[in-house]
C-alpha positions in Angstrom: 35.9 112.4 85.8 36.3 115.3 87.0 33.6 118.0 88.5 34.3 120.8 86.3 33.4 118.1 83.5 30.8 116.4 85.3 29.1 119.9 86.0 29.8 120.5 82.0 27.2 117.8 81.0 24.8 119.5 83.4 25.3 122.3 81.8 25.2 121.0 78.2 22.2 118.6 78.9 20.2 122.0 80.4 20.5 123.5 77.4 19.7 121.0 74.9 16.7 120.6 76.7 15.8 124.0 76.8 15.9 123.9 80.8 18.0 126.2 80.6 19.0 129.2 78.3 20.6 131.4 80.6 23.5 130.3 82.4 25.8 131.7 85.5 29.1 130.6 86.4 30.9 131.5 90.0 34.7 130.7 90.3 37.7 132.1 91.3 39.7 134.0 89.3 42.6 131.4 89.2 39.7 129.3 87.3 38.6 131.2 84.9 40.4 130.5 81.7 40.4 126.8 83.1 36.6 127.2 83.1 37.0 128.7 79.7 39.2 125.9 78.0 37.0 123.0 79.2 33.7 124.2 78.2 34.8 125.3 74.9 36.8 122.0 74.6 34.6 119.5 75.7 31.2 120.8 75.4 31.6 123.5 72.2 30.1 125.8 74.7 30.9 129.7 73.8 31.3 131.3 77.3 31.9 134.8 78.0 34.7 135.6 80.5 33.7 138.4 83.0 35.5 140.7 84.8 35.9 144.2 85.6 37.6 145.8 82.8 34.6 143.7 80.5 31.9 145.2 82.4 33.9 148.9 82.5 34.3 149.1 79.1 30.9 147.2 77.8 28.6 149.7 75.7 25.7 147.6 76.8 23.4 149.1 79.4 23.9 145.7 81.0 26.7 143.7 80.1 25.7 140.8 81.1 22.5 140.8 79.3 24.3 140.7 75.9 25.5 136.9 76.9 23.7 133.6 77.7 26.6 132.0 79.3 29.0 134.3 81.5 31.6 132.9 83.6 32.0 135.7 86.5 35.2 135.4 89.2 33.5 135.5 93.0 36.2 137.7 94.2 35.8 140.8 92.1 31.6 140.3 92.1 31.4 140.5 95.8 33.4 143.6 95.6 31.6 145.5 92.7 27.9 146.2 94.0 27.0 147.6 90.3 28.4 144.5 88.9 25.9 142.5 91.6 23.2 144.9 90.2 23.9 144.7 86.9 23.9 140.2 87.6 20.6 140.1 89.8 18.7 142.7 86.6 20.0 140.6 83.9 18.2 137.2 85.1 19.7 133.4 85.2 17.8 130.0 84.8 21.0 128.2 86.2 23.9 129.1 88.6 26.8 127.0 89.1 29.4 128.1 91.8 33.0 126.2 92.1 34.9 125.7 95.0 32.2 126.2 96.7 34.1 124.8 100.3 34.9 128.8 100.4 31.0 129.6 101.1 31.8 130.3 105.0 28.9 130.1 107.1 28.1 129.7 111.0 24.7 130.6 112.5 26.0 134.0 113.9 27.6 134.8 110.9 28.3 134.4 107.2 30.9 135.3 104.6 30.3 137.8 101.9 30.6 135.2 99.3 28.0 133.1 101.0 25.7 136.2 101.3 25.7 136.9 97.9 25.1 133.1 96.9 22.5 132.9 99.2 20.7 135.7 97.7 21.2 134.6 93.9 20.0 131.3 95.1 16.7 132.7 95.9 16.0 134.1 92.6 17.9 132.0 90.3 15.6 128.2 89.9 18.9 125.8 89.5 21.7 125.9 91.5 24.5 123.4 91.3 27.4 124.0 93.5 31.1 122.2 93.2 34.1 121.0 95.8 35.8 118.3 96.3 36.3 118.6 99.8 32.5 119.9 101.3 33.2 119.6 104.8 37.0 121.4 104.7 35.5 124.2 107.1 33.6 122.3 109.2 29.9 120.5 109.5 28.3 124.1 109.7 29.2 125.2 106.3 28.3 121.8 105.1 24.7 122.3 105.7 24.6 126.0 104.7 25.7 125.1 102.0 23.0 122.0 101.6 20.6 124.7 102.5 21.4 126.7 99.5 20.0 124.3 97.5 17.2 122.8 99.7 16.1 125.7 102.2 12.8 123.8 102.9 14.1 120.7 104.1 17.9 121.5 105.1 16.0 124.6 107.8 17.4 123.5 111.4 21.5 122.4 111.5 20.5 120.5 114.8 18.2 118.6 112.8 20.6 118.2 109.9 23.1 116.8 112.8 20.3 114.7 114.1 19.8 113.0 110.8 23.1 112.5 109.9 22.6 109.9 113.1 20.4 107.7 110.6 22.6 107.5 107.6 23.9 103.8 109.2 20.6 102.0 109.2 19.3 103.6 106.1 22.6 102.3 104.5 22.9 99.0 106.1 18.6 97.9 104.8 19.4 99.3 101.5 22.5 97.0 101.6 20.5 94.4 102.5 18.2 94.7 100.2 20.7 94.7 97.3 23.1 92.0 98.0 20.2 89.8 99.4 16.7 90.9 97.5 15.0 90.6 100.8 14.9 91.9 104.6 15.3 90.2 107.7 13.1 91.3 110.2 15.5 93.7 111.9 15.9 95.6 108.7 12.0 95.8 107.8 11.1 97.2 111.5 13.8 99.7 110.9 12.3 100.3 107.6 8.7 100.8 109.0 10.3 103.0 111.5 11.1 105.2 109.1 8.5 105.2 106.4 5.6 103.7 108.8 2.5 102.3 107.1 3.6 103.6 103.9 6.2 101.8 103.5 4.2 98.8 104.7 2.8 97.9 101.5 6.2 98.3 99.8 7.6 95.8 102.2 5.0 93.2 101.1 5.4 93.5 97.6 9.6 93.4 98.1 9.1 90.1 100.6 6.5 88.4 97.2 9.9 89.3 94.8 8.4 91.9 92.9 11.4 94.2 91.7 9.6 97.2 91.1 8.6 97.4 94.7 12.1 96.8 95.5 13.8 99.4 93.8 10.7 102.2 94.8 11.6 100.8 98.0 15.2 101.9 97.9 14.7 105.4 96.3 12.2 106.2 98.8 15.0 105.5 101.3 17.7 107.4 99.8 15.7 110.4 99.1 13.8 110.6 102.5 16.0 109.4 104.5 19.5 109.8 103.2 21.2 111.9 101.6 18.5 113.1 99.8 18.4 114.4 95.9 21.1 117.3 96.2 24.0 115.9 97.4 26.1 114.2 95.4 29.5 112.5 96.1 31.4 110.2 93.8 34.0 108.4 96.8 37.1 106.9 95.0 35.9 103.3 96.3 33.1 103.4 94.4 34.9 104.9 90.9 37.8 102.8 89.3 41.3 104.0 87.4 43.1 106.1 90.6 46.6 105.4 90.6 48.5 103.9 93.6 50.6 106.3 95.8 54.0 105.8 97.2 55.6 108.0 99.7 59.2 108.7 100.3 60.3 110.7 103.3 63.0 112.1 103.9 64.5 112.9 107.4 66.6 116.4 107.2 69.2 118.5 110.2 67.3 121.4 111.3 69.6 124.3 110.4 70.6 126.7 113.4 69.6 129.7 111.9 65.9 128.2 112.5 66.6 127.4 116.2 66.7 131.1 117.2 63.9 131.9 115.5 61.5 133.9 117.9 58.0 131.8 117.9 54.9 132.9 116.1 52.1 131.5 114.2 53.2 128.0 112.8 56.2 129.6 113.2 58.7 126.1 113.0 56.2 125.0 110.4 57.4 127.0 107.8 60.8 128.6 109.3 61.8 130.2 105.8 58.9 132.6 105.8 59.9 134.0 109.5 63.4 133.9 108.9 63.1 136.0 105.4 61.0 138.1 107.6 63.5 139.7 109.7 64.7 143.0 108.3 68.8 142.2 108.9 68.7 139.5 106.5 71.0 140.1 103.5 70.9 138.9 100.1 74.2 136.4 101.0 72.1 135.2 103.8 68.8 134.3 102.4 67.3 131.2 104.0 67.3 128.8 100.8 71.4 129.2 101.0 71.6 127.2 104.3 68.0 125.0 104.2 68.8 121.7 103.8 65.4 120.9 101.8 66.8 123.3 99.0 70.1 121.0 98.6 68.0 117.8 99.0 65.5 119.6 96.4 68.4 120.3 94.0 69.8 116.3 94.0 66.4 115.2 93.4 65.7 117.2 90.4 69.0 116.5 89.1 68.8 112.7 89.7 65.2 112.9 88.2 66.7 114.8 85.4 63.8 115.7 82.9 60.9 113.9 84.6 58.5 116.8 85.4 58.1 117.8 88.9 55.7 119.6 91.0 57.0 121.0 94.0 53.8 122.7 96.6 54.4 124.5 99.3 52.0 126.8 101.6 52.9 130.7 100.8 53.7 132.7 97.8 57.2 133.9 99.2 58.2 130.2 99.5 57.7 129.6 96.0 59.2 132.6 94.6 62.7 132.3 96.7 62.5 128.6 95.4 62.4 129.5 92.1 65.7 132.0 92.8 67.4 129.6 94.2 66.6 126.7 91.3 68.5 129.3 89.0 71.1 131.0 91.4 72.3 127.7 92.3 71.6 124.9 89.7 70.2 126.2 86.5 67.6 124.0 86.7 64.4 124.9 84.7 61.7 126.3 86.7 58.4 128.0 87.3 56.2 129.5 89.4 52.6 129.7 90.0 51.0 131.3 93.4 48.1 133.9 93.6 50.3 136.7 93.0 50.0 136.2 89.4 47.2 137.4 87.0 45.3 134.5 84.9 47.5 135.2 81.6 51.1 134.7 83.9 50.0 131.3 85.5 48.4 130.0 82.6 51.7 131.0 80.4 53.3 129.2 83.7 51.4 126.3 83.4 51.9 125.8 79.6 55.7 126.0 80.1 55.8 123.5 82.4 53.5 121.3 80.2 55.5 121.4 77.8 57.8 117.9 77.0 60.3 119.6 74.4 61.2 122.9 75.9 59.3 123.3 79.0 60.4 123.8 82.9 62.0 120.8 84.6 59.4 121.8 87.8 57.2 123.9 88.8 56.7 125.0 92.2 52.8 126.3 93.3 51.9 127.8 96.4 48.8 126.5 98.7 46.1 128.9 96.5 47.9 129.2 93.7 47.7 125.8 92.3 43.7 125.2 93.6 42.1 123.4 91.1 44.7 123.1 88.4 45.2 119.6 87.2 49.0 118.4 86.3 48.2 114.8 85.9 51.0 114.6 83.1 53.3 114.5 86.0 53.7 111.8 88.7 56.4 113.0 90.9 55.3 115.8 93.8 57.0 117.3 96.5 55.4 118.6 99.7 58.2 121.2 100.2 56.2 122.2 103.9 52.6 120.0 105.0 49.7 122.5 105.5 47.7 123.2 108.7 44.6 121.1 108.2 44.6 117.2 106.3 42.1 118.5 103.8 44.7 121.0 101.9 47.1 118.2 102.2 44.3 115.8 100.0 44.0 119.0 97.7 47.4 118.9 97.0 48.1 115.5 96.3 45.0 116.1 93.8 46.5 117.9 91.3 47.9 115.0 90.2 46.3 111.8 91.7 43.2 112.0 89.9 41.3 109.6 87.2 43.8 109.5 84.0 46.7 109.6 85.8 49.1 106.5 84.5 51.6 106.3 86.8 51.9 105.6 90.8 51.8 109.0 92.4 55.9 109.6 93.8 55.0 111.8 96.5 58.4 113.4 98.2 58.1 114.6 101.8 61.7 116.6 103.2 61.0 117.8 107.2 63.4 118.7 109.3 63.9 116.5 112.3 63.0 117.0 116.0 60.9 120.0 114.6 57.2 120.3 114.4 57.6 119.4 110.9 58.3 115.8 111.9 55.2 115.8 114.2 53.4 117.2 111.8 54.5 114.7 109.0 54.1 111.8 111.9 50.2 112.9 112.4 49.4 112.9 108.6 51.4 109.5 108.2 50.7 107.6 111.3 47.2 108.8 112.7 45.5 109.9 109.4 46.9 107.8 107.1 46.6 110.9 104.8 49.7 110.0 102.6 48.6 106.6 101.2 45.0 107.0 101.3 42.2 109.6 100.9 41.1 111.1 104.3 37.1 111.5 104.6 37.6 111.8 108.2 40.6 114.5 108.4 38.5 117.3 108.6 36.3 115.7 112.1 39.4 114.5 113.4 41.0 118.0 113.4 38.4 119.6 115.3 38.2 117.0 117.3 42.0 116.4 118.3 43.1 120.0 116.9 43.0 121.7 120.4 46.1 118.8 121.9 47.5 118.4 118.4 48.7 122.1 118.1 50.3 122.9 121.6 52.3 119.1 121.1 53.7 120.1 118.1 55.7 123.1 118.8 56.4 121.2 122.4 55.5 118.4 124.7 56.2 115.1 126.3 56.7 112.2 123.4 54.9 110.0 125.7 51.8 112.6 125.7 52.5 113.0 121.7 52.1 108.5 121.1 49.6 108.8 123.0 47.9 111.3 120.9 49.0 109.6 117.8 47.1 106.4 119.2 43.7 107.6 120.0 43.9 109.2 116.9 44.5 106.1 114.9 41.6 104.2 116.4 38.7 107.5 116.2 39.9 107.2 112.4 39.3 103.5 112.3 36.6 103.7 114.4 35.0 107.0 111.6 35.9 105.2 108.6 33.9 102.0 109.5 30.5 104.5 110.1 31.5 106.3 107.0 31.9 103.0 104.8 28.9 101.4 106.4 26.6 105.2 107.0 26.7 107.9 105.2 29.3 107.3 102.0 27.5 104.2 101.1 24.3 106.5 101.0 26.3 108.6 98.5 28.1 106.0 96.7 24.7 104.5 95.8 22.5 108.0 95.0 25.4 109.1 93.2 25.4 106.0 91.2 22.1 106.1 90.1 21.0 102.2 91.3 22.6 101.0 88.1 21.2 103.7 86.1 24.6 105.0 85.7 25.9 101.9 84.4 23.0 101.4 82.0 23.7 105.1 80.4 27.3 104.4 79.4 26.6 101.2 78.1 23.8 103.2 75.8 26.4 105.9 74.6 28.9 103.2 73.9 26.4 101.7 71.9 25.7 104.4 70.0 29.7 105.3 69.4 30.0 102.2 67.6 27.1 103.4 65.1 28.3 104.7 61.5 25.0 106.9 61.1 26.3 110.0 62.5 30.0 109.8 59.9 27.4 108.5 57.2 24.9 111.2 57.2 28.0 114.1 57.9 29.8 112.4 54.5 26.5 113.2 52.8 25.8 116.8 54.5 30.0 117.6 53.6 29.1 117.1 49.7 25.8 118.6 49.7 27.1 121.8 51.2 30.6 121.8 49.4 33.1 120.9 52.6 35.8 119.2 51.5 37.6 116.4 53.7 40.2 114.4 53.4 42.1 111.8 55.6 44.2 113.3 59.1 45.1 110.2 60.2 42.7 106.8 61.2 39.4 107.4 62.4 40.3 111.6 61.8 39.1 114.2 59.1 40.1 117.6 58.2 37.5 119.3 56.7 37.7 122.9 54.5 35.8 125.0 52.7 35.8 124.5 48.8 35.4 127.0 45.5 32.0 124.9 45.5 30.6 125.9 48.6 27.1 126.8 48.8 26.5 128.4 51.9 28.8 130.5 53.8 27.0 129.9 57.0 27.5 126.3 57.7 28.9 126.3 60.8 32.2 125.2 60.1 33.8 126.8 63.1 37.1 127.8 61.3 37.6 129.2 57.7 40.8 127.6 57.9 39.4 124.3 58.7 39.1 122.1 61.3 39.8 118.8 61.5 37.4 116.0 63.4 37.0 112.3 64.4 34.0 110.3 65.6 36.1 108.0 68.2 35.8 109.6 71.6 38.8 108.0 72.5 41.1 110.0 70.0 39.2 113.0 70.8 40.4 112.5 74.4 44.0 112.4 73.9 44.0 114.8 71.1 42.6 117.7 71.9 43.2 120.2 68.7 40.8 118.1 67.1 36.6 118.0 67.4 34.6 115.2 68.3 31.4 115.2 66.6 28.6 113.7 67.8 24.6 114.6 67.4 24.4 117.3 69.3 27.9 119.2 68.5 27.4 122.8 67.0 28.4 121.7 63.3 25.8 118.5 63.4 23.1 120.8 64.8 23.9 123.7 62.6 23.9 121.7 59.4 21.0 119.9 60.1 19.0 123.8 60.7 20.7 124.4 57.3 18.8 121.5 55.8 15.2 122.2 57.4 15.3 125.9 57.2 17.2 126.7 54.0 16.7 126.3 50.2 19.4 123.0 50.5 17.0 120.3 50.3 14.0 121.4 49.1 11.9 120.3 46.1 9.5 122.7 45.0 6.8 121.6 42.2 4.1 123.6 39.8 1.4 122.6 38.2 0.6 125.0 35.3 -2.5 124.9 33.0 -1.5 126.0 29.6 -2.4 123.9 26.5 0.1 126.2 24.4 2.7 124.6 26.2 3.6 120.4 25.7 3.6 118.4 28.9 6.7 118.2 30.9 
């Protein structure tokens, strides 16, 4: 599941409750008609797209007081100060910010995206905040982040740092306790060490069996001395259906042209963009006429032949002269999707690609461009360059490794040899084991080995380099083992609910299975005058009749719409509706029935002998 989902049923329960009627959403722009889609999709959630043509042309004296949901993009809000205005006047029970790994913070200075947050945070009751990679910039904005949503208890980052230290013992006696139902000794005087007499009591009704003292026992341990109530992680050990990966790699000759290149900034990392940048190159020159990865590139697709292919690389200018040289030199189908484009272009992009009859053969995405976009239809991708830092790498290979996929994840990797490419490709594979696997620990081992790992890759003894490779093999051992046995088990088992999670699916399964819901719709269809007739099994498509009786049921099309009741279908078949209690059409017929004449039965009692009974 994903967290744009996940945050959806935050969302949607808030409001059914009545928690929430007023509701904020932070993204960036690339994200907004995703944002869009899926809440209208999955959640029949009617959310107003914001930006700065919207709020130009609104009549409103605010705009965004005429919505309850609004869907704002972060990078025209923290450039518009009557827009922020306008947001801070119009008031918000819940804000929910994605991406939020690009809230930069360090204690001597913050981003303007942070800022702004920060201040919405303090007048706005929930917050929920979304990223798949929280520590990409570091530890610092980690906890600024935490202290967004806890200021009282996430105050002092040395403390933070300081109890991060206890995540291993905390883990290890609630381990304990759940594999074994009881505590050595060890584990209860670490126990009373944290939650002192207190928690003395509790340990004497867990050592008699009691299970209710057990599990108090372990929440009190999670939430005081964990990871708390507002974090929450779902690690791919503890969630089932990823796909396998395979890698394929793919040695290359390092073309002269690049060998004369004058160095700069990652400069042999991605040659093309620093060749291309010289003024004297002509159009019969271009780099993707001599690169070896563009010929290698070309065989693949052709050898793949219709298998859909995404191809990432890290800048715009990459992608583009890719996508020239796919036609110039092949004719092979392609698109492109980088930052360049406005929302309408890449989702046009993205639907052409998607699509299995006459769609693009590949399409090639630059670093930003294809953030959070999900392509899980595909299996194959290519890392036409490896970015800078391990956690951009994992983004990558999300797009398509990710819960639904159904295939083993072909990931292609072209270098070119005795480069820094090959270094670089030789870090990821041999000391991170980013390829293969996930990599919680990419982002420590970076700053930690980052300083020697940049100077060795544009230069440097290979002796210095194995050695390098080594140590940093053995820290990520070494960090996965804490992480396993510290602070992701914390997370893996607050994030799981302590079986509460289990428990809930097994309830809405349940429930699934029950005909009341098609039963009492059949019956509200033919009081109202809605026709239906079969779609296919377990689907309806309903329509208005000549005998319908009230315009307003909520319908959602005049046309029709067709429906099903098996969540399953709904899943894989997304033009049609899946009704359940609390969808729009259910909640709206059922006002019809309480509020309206439908239903009613009215009765008089009138005195009058001049008229018979009856």
């Amino acid at each position: 599941m994903g967290k744009t989902i996940e945050s959806g049923l935050v969302i949607h329960r808030q409001l059914l409750s009545g928690r929430a009627n007023r509701v904020l959403i932070l993204v960036p722009e690339n994200l907004q008609h995703q944002w869009l889609v899926e809440m209208r999709r999955r959640f029949n959630l009617q959310v107003a797209l914001f930006d700065a043509e919207r709020f130009m042309e609104s009549d409103a004296g605010n705009p965004f007081e005429d919505t309850q949901l609004a869907l704002v993009a972060l990078e025209w809000l923290v450039e518009d100060e009557k827009a922020q205005d306008a947001l801070f006047a119009a008031g918000w029970d819940l804000m929910v910010v994605d991406e939020a790994h690009h809230l930069v913070w360090h204690e001597d200075k913050a981003s303007r995206e942070y800022s702004l947050v920060e201040q919405l945070a303090e007048v706005i009751a929930g917050v929920l905040l979304l990223t798949a990679t929280p520590e990409q910039l570091g530890q610092d904005s980690h906890f600024a982040r935490l202290r967004l949503l806890d200021p009282n208890r996430f105050h002092d980052l040395k403390a933070f740092r300081a109890e991060s230290e206890n995540y291993r013992p905390v883990a290890q006696a609630v381990q304990e306790l759940l594999d074994k139902g009881k505590l050595s000794a060890a584990a209860q005087e670490t126990i009373h060490g944290f939650l002192g007499a207190e928690g003395d009591s509790l340990l004497a009704a867990v050592n008699t069996g009691d299970e209710e003292a057990k599990s108090r026992l372990i929440r009190e341990l999670l939430d005081r001395h964990g990871t708390g109530r507002v974090l929450f992680r779902n690690t791919r050990a503890a969630v089932q259906g990823f796909p396998e990966r395979k890698l394929h790699q793919y040695p290359l000759p390092c073309p002269v042209e690049y060998l004369e290149l004058p160095v700069g900034e990652h400069a042999d990392l991605y040659p093309e963009v620093s060749f291309q940048s010289q003024s004297e190159v002509s159009e019969e020159e271009r780099w993707w006429r001599f690169d070896p990865r563009v010929d290698w590139l070309i065989d693949t697709l052709k050898m793949l032949k219709r298998v859909k292919v995404l191809v990432i690389c890290a800048h715009a200018e990459t992608a583009m002269d890719l996508e020239d040289a796919l036609r110039v030199r092949s004719g092979i189908p392609a698109t492109v999707f980088h930052e360049g484009m406005n929302i309408l272009e890449r989702d046009r992009a993205a639907a052409y690609f998607a699509d299995e009859e006459f769609g693009a053969q590949v399409l090639i995405c630059s670093e930003i461009g294809s953030e959070g976009r999900n392509f899980q239809f595909s299996h194959h991708l290519v890392l036409f360059d490896l970015p800078s830092h391990p956690d951009l790498l994992e983004q990558r290979i999300g797009r398509l490794d990710r819960i639904g996929q159904k295939h083993t994840i072909e990931l292609h990797v072209p270098f070119l040899e005795t480069s820094p490419q090959a270094r670089l490709f030789q870090w990821y594979h041999e000391a991170l084991n980013a390829f293969l696997n996930t990599c919680p620990t990419g982002n420590a081992l970076q700053h930690q080995f980052g300083p020697r790992l940049l100077p060795l890759l544009e230069s440097g003894d290979d002796d210095e380099w194995q050695t390098l490779i080594d140590e940093a093999r053995s820290e990520r051992e070494r960090l996965e083992s804490e992480l396993h046995t510290g602070r992701d088990r914390l997370l893996e088992l607050n994030s799981g609910g302590a079986g509460e999670g289990e428990a809930l699916v097994e309830a809405i399964l349940d429930q699934d299975d029950q005909f009341s819901l098609p039963i009492y719709m059949e019956t509200l269809f033919d009081a109202f005058g809605i026709d239906s007739e079969d779609h296919s099994e377990n689907a309806l498509i309903l329509k208005p009749s000549e005998k319908m009786l009230d315009a307003s049921f909520p319908l959602g099309d005049d046309e029709g719409v067709t429906i099903t009741y098996d969540r399953n279908q709904a899943l894989s078949h997304e033009d049609m509706q899946f009704i359940t209690w609390e969808h729009p059409m259910v909640q709206g017929g059922m006002d019809l029935v309480l509020s309206g004449s439908m239903g009613n039965t009215a009765v008089a009692l009138i005195k009058n002998k001049a008229l018979k009974p009856g």
